[in-house]
TORPAMAR-92574 format. One record per residue (C-alpha): residue number from 1; residue in one letter; x, y, z. Coordinates in steps of 0.5 Angstrom, whole numbers, plus 2048, in hexadecimal, padded with zeros to 3 digits. Each point is the difference from the previous one (the first is absolute). Layout:
<rec NUM, 'A', <X, Y, Z>>
...
This chain:
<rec 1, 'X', <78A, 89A, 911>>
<rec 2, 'X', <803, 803, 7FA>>
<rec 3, 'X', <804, 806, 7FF>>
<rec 4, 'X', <800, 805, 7FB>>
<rec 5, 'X', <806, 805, 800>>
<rec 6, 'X', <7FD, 806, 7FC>>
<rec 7, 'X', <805, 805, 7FD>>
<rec 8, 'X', <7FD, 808, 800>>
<rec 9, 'X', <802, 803, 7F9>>
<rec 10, 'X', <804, 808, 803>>
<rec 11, 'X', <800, 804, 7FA>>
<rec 12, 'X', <807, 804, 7FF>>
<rec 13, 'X', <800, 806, 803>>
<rec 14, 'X', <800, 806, 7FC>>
<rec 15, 'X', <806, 803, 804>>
<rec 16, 'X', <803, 7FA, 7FC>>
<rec 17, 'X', <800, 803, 7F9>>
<rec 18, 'X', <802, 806, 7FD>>
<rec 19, 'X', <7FC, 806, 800>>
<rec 20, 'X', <7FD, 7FE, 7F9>>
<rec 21, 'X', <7FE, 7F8, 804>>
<rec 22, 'X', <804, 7FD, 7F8>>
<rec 23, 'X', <807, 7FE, 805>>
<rec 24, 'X', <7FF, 7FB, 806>>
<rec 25, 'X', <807, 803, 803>>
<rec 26, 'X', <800, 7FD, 807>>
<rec 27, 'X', <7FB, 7FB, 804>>
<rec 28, 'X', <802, 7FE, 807>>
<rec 29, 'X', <7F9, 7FE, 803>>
<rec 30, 'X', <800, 7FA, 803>>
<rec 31, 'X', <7F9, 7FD, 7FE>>
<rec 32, 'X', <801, 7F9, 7FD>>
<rec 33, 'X', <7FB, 802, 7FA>>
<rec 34, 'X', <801, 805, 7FC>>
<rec 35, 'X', <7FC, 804, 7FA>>
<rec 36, 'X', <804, 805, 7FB>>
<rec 37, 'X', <7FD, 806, 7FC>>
<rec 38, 'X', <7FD, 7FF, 7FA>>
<rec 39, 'X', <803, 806, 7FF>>
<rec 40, 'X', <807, 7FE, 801>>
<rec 41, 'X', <804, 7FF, 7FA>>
<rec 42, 'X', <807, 7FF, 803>>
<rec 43, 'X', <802, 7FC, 806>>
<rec 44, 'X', <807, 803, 802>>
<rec 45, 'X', <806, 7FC, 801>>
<rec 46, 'X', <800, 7FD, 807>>
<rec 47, 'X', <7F9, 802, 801>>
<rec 48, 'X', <7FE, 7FA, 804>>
<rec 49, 'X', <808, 7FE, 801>>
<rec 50, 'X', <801, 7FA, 806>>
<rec 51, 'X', <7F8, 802, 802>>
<rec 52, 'X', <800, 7FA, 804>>
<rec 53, 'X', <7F8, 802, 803>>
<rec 54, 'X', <7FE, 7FF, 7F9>>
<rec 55, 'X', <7FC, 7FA, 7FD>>
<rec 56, 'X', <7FC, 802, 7FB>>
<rec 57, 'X', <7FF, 806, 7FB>>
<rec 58, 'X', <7FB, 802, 7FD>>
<rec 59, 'X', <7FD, 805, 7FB>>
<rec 60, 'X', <7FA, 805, 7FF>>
<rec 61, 'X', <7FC, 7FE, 7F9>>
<rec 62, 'X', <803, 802, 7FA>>
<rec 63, 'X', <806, 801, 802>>
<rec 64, 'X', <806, 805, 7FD>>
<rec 65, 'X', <805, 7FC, 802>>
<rec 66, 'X', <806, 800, 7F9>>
<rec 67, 'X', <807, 7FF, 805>>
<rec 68, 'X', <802, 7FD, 806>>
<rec 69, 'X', <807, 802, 801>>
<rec 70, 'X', <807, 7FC, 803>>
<rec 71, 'X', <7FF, 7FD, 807>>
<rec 72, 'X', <7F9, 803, 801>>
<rec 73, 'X', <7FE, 7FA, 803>>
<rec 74, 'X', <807, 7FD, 802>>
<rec 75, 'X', <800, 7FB, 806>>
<rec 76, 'X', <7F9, 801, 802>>
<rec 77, 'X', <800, 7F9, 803>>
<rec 78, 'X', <7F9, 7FF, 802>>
<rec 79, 'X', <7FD, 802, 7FA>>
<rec 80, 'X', <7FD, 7FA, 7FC>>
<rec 81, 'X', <7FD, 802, 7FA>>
<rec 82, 'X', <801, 805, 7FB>>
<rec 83, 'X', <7FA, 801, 7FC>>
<rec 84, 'X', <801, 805, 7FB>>
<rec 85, 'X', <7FB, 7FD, 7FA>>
<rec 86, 'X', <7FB, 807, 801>>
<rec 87, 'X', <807, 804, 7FE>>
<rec 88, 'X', <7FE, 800, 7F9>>
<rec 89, 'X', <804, 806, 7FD>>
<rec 90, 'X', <806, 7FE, 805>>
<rec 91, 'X', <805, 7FF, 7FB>>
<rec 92, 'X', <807, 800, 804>>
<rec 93, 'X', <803, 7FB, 807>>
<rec 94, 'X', <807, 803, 801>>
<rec 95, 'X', <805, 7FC, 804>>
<rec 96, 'X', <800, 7FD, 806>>
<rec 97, 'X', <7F8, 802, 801>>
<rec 98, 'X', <7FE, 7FB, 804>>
<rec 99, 'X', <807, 7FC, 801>>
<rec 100, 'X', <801, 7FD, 807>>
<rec 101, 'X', <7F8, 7FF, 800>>
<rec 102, 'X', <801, 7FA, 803>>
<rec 103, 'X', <7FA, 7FD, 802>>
<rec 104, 'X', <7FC, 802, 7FA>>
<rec 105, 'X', <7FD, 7FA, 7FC>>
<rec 106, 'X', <7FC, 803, 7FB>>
<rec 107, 'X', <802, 806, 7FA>>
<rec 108, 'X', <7FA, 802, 7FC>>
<rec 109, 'X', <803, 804, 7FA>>
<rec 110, 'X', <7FB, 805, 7FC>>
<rec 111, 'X', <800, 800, 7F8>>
<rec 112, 'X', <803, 806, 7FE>>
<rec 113, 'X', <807, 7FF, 804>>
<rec 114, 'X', <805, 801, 7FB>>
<rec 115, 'X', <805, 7FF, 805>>
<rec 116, 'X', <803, 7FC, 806>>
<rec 117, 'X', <807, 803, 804>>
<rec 118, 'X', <806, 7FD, 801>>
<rec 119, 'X', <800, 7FC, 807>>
<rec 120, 'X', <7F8, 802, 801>>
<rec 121, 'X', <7FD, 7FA, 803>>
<rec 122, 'X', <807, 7FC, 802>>
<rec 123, 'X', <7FF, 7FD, 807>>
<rec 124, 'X', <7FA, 7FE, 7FF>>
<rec 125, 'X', <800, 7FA, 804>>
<rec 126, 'X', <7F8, 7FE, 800>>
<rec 127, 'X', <7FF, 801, 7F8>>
<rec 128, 'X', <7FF, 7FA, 7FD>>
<rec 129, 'X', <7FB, 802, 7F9>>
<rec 130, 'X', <801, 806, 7FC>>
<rec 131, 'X', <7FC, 802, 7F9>>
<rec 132, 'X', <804, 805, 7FD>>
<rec 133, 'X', <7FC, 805, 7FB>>
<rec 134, 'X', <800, 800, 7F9>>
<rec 135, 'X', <802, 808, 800>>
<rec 136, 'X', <807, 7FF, 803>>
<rec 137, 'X', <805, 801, 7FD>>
<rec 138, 'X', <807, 801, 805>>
<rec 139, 'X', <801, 7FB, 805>>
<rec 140, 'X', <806, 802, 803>>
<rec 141, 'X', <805, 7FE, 804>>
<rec 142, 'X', <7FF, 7FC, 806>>
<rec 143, 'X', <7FA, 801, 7FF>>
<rec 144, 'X', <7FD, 7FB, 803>>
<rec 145, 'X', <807, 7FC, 804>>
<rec 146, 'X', <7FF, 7FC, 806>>
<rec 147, 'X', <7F8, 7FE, 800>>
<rec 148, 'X', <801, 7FA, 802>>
<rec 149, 'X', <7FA, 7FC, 800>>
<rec 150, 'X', <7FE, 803, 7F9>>
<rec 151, 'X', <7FF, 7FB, 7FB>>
<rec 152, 'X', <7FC, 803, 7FA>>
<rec 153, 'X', <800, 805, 7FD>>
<rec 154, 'X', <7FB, 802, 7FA>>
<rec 155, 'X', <800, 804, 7FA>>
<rec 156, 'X', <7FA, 801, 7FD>>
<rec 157, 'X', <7FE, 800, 7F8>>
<rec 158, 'X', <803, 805, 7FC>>
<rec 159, 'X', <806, 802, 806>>
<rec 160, 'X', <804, 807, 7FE>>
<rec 161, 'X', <806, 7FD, 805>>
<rec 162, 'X', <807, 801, 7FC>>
<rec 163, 'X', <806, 7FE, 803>>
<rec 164, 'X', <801, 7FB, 806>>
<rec 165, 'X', <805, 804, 805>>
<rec 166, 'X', <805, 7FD, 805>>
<rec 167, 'X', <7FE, 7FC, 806>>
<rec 168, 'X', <7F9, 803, 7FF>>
<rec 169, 'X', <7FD, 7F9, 802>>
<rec 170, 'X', <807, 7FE, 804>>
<rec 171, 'X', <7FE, 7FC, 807>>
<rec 172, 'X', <7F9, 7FD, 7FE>>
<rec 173, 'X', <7FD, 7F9, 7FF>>
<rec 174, 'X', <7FF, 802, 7F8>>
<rec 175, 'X', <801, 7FA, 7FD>>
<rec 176, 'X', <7FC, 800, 7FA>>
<rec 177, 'X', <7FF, 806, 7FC>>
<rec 178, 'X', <7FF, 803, 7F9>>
<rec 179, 'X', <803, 805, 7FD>>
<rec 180, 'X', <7FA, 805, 7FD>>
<rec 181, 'X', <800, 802, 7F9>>
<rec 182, 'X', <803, 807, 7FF>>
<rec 183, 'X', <806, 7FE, 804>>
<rec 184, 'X', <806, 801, 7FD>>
<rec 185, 'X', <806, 800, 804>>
<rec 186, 'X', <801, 7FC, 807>>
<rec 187, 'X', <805, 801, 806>>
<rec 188, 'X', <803, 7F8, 801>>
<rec 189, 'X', <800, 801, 806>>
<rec 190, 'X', <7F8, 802, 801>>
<rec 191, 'X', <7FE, 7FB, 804>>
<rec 192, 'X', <806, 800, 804>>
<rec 193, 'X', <802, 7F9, 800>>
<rec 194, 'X', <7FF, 7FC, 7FA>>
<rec 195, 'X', <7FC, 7FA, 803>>
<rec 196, 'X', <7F9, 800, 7FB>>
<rec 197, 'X', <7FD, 7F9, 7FE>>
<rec 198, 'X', <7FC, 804, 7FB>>
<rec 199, 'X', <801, 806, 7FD>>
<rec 200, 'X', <7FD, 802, 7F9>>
<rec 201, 'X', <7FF, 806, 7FC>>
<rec 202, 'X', <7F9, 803, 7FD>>
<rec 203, 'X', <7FE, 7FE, 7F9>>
<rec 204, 'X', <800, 807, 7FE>>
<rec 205, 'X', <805, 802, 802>>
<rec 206, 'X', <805, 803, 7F9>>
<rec 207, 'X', <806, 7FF, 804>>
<rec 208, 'X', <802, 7FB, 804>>
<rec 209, 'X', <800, 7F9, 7FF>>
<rec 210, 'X', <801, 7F9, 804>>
<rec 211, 'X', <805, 7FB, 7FF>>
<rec 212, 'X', <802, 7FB, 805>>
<rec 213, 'X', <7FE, 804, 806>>
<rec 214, 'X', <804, 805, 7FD>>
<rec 215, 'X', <7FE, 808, 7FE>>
<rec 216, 'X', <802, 803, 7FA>>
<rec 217, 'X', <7FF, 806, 7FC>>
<rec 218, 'X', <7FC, 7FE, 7FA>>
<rec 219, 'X', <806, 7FE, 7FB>>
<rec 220, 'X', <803, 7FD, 805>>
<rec 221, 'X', <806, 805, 801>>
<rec 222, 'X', <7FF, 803, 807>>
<rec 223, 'X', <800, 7FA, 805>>
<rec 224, 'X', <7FC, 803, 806>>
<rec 225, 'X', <7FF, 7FB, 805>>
<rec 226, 'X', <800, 7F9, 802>>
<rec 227, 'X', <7FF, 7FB, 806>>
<rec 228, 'X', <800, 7F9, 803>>
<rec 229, 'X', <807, 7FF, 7FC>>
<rec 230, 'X', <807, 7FE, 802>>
<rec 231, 'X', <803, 7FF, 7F9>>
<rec 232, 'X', <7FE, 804, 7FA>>
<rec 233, 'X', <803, 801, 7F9>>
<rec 234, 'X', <7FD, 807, 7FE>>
<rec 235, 'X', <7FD, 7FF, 7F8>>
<rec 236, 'X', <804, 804, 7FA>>
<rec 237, 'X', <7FA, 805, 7FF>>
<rec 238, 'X', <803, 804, 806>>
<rec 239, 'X', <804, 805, 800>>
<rec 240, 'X', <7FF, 802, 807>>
<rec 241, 'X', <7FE, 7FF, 807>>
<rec 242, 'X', <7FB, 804, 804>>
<rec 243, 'X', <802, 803, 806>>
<rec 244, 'X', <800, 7FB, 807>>
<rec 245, 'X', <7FE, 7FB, 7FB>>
<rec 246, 'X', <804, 7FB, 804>>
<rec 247, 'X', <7FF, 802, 807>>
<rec 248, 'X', <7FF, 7FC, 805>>
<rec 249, 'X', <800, 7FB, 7FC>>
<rec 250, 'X', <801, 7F9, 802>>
<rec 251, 'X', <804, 7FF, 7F8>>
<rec 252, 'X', <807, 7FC, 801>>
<rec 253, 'X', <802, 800, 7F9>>
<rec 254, 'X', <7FF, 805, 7FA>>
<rec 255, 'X', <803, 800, 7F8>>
<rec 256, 'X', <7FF, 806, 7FE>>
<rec 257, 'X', <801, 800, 7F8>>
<rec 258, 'X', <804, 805, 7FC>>
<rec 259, 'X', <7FA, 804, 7FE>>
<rec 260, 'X', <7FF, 803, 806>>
<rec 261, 'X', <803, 807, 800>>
<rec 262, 'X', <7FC, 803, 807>>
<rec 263, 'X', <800, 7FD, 807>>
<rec 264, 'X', <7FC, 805, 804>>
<rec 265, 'X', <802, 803, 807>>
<rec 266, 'X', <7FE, 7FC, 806>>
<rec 267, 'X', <7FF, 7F9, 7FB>>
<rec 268, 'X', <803, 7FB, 805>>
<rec 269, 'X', <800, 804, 807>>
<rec 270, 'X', <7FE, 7FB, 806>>
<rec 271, 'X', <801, 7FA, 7FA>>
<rec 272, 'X', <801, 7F9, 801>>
<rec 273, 'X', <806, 801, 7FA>>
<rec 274, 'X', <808, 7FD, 801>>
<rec 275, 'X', <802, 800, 7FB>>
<rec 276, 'X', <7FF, 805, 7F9>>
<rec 277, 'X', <805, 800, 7FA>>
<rec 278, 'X', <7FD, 807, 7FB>>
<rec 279, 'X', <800, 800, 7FA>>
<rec 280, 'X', <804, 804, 7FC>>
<rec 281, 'X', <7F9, 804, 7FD>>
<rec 282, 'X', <800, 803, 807>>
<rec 283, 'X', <803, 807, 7FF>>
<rec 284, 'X', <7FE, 802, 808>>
<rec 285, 'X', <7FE, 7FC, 806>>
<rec 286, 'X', <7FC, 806, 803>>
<rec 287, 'X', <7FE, 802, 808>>
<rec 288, 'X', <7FF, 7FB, 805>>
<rec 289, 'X', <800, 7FA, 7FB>>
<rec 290, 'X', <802, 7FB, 804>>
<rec 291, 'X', <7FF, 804, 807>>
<rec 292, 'X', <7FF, 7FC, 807>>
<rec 293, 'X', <801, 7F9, 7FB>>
<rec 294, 'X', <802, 7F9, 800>>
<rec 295, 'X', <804, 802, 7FB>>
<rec 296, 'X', <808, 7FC, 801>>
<rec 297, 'X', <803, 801, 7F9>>
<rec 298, 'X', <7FF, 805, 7FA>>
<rec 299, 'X', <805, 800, 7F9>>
<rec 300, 'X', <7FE, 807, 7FD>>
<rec 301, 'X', <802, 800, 7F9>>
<rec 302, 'X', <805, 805, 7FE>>
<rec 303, 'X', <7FA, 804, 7FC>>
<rec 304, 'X', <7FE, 803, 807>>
<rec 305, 'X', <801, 807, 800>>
<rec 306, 'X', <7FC, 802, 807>>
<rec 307, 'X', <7FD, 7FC, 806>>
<rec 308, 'X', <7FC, 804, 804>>
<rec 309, 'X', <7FF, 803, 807>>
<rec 310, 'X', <800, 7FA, 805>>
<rec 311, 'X', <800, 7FB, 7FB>>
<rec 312, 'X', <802, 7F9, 804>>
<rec 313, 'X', <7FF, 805, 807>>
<rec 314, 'X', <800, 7FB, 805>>
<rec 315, 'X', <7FF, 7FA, 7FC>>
<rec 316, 'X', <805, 7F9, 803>>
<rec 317, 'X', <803, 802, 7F9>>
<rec 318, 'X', <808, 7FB, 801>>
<rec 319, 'X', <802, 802, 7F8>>
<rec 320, 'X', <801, 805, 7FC>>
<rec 321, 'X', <803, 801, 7F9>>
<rec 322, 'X', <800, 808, 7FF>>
<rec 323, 'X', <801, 800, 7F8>>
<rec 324, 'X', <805, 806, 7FE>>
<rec 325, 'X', <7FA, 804, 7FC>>
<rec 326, 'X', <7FD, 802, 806>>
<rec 327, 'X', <803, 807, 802>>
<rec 328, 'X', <7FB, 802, 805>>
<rec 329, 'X', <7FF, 7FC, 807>>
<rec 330, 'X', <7FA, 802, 803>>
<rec 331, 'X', <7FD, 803, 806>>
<rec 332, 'X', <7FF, 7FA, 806>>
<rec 333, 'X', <804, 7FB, 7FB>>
<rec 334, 'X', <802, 7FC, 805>>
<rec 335, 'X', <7FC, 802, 806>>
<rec 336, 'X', <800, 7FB, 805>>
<rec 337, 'X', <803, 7FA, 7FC>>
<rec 338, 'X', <804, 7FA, 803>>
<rec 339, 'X', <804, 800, 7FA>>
<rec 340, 'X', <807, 7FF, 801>>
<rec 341, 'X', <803, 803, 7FA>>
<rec 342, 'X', <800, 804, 7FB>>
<rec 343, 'X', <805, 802, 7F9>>
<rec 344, 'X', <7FE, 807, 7FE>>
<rec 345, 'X', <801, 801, 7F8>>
<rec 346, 'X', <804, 804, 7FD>>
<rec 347, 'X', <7FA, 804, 7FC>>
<rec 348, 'X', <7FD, 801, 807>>
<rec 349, 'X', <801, 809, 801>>
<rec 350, 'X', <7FB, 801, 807>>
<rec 351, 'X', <7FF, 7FD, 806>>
<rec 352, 'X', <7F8, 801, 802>>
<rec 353, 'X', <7FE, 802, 806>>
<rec 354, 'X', <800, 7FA, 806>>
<rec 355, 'X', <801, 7FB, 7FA>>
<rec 356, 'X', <803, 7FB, 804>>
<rec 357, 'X', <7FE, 803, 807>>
<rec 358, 'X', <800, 7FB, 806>>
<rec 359, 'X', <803, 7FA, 7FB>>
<rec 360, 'X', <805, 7FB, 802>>
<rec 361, 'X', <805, 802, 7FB>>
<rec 362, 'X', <807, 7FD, 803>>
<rec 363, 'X', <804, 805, 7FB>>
<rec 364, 'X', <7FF, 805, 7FA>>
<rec 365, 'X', <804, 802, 7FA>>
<rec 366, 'X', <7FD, 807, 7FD>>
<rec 367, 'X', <803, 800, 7F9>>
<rec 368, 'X', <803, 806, 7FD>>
<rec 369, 'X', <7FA, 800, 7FB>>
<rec 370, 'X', <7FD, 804, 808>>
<rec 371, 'X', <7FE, 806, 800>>
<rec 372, 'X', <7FB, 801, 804>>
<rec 373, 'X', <7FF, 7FC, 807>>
<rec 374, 'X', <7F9, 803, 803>>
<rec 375, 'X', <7FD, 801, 807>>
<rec 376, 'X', <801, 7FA, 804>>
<rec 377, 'X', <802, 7FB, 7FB>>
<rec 378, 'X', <803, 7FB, 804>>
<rec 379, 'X', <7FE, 802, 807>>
<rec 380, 'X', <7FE, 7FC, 806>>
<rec 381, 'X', <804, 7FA, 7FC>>
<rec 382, 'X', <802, 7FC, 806>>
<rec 383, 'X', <805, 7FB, 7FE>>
<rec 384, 'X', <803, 805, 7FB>>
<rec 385, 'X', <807, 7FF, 800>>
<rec 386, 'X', <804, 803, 7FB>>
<rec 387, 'X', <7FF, 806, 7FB>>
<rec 388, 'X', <806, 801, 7FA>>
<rec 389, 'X', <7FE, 807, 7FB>>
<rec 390, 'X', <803, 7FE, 7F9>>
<rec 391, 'X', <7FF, 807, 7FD>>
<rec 392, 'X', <7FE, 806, 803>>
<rec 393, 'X', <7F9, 803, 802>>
<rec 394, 'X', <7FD, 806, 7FE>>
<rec 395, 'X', <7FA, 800, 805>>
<rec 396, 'X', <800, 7FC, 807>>
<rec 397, 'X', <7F9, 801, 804>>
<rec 398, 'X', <800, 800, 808>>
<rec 399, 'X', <800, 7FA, 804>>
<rec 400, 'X', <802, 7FB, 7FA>>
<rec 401, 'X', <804, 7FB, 805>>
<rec 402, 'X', <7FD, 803, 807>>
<rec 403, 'X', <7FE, 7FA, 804>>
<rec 404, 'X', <805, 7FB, 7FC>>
<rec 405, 'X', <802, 7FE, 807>>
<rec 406, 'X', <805, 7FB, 7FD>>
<rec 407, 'X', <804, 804, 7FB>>
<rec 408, 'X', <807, 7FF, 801>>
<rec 409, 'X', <803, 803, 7FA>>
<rec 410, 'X', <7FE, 805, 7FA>>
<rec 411, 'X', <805, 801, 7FA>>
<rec 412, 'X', <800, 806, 7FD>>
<rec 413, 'X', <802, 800, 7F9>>
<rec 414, 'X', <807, 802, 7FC>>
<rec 415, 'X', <7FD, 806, 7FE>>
<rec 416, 'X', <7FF, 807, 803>>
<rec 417, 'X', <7F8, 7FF, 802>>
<rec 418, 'X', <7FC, 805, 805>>
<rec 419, 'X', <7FC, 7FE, 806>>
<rec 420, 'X', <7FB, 806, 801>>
<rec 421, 'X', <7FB, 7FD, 806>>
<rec 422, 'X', <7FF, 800, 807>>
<rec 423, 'X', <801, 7FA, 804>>
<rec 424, 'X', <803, 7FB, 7FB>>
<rec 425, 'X', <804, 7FD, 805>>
<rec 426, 'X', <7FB, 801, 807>>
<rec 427, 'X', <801, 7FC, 807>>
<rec 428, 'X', <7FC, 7FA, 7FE>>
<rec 429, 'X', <805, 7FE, 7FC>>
<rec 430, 'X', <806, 800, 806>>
<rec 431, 'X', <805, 7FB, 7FD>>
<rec 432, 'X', <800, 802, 7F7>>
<rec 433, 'X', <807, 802, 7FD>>
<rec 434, 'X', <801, 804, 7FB>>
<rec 435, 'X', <805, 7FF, 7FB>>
<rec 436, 'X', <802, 806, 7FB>>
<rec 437, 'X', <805, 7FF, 7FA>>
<rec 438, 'X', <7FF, 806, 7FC>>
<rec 439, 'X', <7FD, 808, 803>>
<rec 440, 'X', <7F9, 7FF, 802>>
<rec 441, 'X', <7FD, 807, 804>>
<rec 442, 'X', <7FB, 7FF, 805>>
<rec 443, 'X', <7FC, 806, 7FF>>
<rec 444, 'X', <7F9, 802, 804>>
<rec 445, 'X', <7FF, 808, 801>>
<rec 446, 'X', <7FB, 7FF, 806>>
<rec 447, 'X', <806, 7FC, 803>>
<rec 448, 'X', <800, 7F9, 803>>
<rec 449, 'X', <803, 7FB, 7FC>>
<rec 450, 'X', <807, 802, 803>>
<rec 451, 'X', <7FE, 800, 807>>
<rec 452, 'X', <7FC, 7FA, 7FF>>
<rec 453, 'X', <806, 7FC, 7FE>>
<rec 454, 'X', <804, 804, 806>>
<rec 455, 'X', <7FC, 7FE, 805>>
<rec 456, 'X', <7FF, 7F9, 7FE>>
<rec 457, 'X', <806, 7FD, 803>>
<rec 458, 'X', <801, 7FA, 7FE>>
<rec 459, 'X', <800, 802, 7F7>>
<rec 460, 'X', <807, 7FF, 7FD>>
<rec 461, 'X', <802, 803, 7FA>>
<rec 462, 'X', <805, 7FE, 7FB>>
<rec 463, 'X', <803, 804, 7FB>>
<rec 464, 'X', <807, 801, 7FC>>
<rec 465, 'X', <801, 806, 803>>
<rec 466, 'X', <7FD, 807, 804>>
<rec 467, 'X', <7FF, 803, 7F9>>
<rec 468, 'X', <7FB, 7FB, 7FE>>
<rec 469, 'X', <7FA, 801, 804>>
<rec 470, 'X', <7FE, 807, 802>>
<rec 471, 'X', <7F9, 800, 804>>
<rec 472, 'X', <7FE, 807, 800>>
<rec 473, 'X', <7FB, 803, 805>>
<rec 474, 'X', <7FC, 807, 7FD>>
<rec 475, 'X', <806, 800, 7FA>>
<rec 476, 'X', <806, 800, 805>>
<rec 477, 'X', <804, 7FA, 800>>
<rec 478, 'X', <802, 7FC, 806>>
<rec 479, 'X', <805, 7FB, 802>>
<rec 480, 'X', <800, 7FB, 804>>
């Protein structure tokens, strides 16, 4: 006996529309196969969103359709195929259209679609094949991150695709690829880890070129992208590297020669690198370069002027020789680092937010060269012990030290210096001793750094004599 399950197609009702039938607004009808208006021009954001009854979509002949806007499908779970070949004038899938379709194991896209979303279809689990139009030009980001049966993706002759965005196949089964012709620039970490056996880049294509399993710009200035390596000695044709160009990456051993003026932000994060001497070239190493890495020891050349926002966050970094050109420590410099130790150079002016949050510095000497000390520069650094000022700071942020459980002693500088925050010695820091040898004046005008040191019982304060530390509250000066 054989069992057929026959699904009734429901057409949309018209209540679901806007009054001219163009905006399909809301759908809440519970039929497992259902049939847009030909009329319809826009599906609206979160038309079908987490509509778990639905299987199927269809549409009514000729169909209007030109955009599906963001989470308009967004974790239909039973839906299992997304046929969208009769929408000829659909032009535009906005972001995360179809994310979280998780049983869908077909994607059938129209020519004439120009564009695909960023995140669209990611967590798409079922989807092993996908045919991308020749008319789309943007892929975006994420786009198709963590299908993770899909194993070919194919772009016919004549592909107006430009660019390769981050992650947009990251979490696949893609091991084979080729790039299509009018590409011109590629994301490192397109594809997420680096694990190709073959990737090539098309004929026609003006732009790129292949050398080794390596992805250059057509003059071999910009390298893009390389995988399967773990040594590698980038040619002197290059004079940057591309964004994640190295990221989770499984190289060990890299020169980087001297014609390399740019290292783009994210080019090493989550690598296997350990150690990296830069080369004098290298005017700044940019954000989250060696982010979340391997990386143990880095020699920066004293050509470096600025390193970006959480440059080595999070990496096992143990070494590093700050070189006394660089005049800015960027935001989250440090973040979450097990590194013992650090000489601040004397070119140093500012201290970044959270530059060294959450490290493992014992102890920390702030030149005189120091005159800004962001918010929470060195919070929740557990084993920090001492702190000496050399000069005074014109600006000190809030919660600097806050949650330094083991400071014992802050040195103040033979100078008259102003503290101006709240909270610069708080409760969680019951056993830290402050030794003034000059006049320093702890001024906040909504209060608190008085009292916070009053009521903590254990703080001891040394200083020559009664004149040379005024903390005042609100401009009156207090004694102790």
């Amino acid at each position: 006996m054989i069992t057929f399950l026959v699904l009734l197609c429901i057409d949309i009702d018209k209540s679901c529309y806007s009054s001219d039938g163009k905006n399909l607004t809301k759908v809440n009808d519970t039929s497992p196969e259902l049939r847009i208006s030909s009329t319809c021009e826009i599906i609206n954001r979160r038309c079908f969103y987490d509509l778990n009854t639905l299987f199927s979509f269809s549409f009514e002949e000729n169909p209007n359709l030109t955009t599906i806007e963001s989470y308009s499908f967004s974790s239909c779970s039973n839906l299992t195929i997304i046929n969208l070949s009769s929408c000829t004038k659909l032009t535009k899938i906005s972001s995360n259209a179809f994310d979280g379709c998780i049983n869908v194991n077909q994607i059938i896209l129209p020519e004439g679609l120009l564009e695909i979303g960023d995140y669209a279809f990611q967590y798409i689990y079922q989807l092993t094949n996908i045919i991308i139009p020749a008319s789309v030009k943007i892929i975006g980001y994420r786009s198709f991150c963590m299908c993770n049966e899909l194993q070919n993706v194919s772009f016919p002759v004549g592909s107006n695709l430009t660019s390769l965005t981050t992650d947009v196949f990251a979490g696949t089964k893609i091991t084979s690829f080729q790039i299509p012709e009018k590409v011109s620039d590629i994301d490192g970490e397109a594809f997420g880890s680096k694990k190709f056996t073959n990737i090539s880049v098309h004929p026609n294509n003006n732009y790129l070129i292949l050398d080794g399993n390596a992805v250059y710009s057509k003059n071999k200035s910009i390298l893009y992208f390389i995988c399967n390596k773990t040594e590698y000695e980038i040619p002197n044709t290059v004079t940057t590297i591309g964004y994640n160009c190295f990221s989770y990456s499984s190289i060990e051993t890299i020169i980087i020669p001297n014609s390399v003026t740019t290292i783009e932000g994210l080019c090493f994060h989550d690598s296997h690198i350990k150690t990296i001497e830069i080369p004098n070239s290298i005017t700044s190493i940019n954000e989250l370069c060696f982010y979340s890495s391997y990386i143990e020891t880095v020699i920066i050349p004293n050509t470096t002027t600025t390193i970006g926002k959480g440059c080595f966050s999070g990496s096992i970094i143990k070494t590093i020789i700050i070189p006394n050109t660089v005049t800015t420590i960027g935001e989250d410099f440090l973040l979450h680092c097990d590194i013992k130790s650090v000489i601040i150079p004397n070119s140093v002016t500012t201290i970044g937010v959270q530059s060294f949050y959450g490290s493992s510095l014992g102890s920390i000497i702030i030149p005189s060269s120091v005159k800004r000390i962001e918010i929470g520069a060195f919070e929740y650094c557990n084993e920090l012990r001492n702190v000496t000022f050399l000069g005074p700071v014109d600006y000190i942020g809030e919660y600097v030290f806050d949650y330094c459980g083991s400071l014992k002693l802050i040195i103040f500088p033979n100078s008259t210096m102003t503290v101006t925050v709240s909270d610069f010695v708080s409760t969680n820091m019951p056993n830290v001793k402050l030794s003034f040898t000059y006049k320093t004046l702890f001024y906040h005008s909504q209060v608190y750094v008085f009292d916070s040191i009053k009521r903590n019982t254990k703080v001891s304060i040394s200083y020559l004599n009664e004149s040379n530390l005024i903390i005042t509250q609100c401009g009156l000066i207090y004694g102790f």
